[in-house]
N, C-alpha and C positions, 0 to 999 in steps of 0.2 A: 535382533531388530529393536528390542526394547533398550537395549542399552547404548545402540548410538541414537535412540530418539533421547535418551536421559543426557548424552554426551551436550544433544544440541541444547537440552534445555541448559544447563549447564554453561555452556558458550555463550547462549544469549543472554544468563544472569549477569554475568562474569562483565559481557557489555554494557549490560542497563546499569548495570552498578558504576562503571568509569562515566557514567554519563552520556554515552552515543544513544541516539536514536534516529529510529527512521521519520524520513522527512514526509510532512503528507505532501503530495502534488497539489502545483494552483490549481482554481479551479479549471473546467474545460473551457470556459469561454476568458479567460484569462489575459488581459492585452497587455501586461508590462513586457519589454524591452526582453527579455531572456526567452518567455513563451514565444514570442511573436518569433524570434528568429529560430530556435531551435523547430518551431511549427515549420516556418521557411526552409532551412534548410534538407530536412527530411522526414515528411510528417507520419509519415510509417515507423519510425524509429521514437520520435516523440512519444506516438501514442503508445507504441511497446515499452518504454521507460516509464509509462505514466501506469500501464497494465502490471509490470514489475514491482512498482512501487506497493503499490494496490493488494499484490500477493504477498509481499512480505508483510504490511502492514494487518494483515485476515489472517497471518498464523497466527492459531490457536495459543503456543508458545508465547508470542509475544504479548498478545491480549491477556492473559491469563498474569502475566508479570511484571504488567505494565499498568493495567487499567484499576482502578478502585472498584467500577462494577462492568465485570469481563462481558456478563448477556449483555449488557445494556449497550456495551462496545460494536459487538459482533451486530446488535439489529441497526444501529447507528450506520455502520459501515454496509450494511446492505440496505440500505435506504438509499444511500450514496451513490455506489456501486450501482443499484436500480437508475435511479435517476441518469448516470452516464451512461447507461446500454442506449438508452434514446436519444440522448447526444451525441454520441461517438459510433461508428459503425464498428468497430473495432473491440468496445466493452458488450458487443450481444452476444447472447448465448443460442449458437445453430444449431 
């Protein structure tokens, strides 16, 4: 186990270093042209790409290798993450 957790970290360096990064999603009340239609055409899927997004962006992995200050990251992002459980029925925890 520990050593394809080192594999991932690894893969992920190997990205941040060519430059890819994960995109943050717009916000939730977001109106340009793209939100509004992909909301339109299937908003279950929207909000699971937006839930996706969200989990790749909370690995520990990438915070850790991305951020200048990782805690300050992770309470950032669960501020965020907070605030959309009450916007979204989708981001709560049952």
């Amino acid at each position: 186990m520990t050593m394809m957790m080192m594999m991932v970290v690894m893969m992920l360096k190997v990205l941040l270093d060519r430059g890819d990064k994960v995109p943050r999603p717009h916000d939730a009340r977001c109106g340009c042209d793209e939100c509004v239609r992909r909301a339109a055409d299937d908003s279950l899927q929207y909000s699971r790409s937006r839930i996706n997004a969200y989990r790749a962006l909370a690995s520990p992995s990438l915070i850790a290798l991305s951020s200048r200050d990782p805690i300050l990251t992770a309470f950032e992002l669960s501020v965020e993450l907070h605030r959309l459980s009450r916007l979204e029925n989708e981001f709560r925890v049952r």
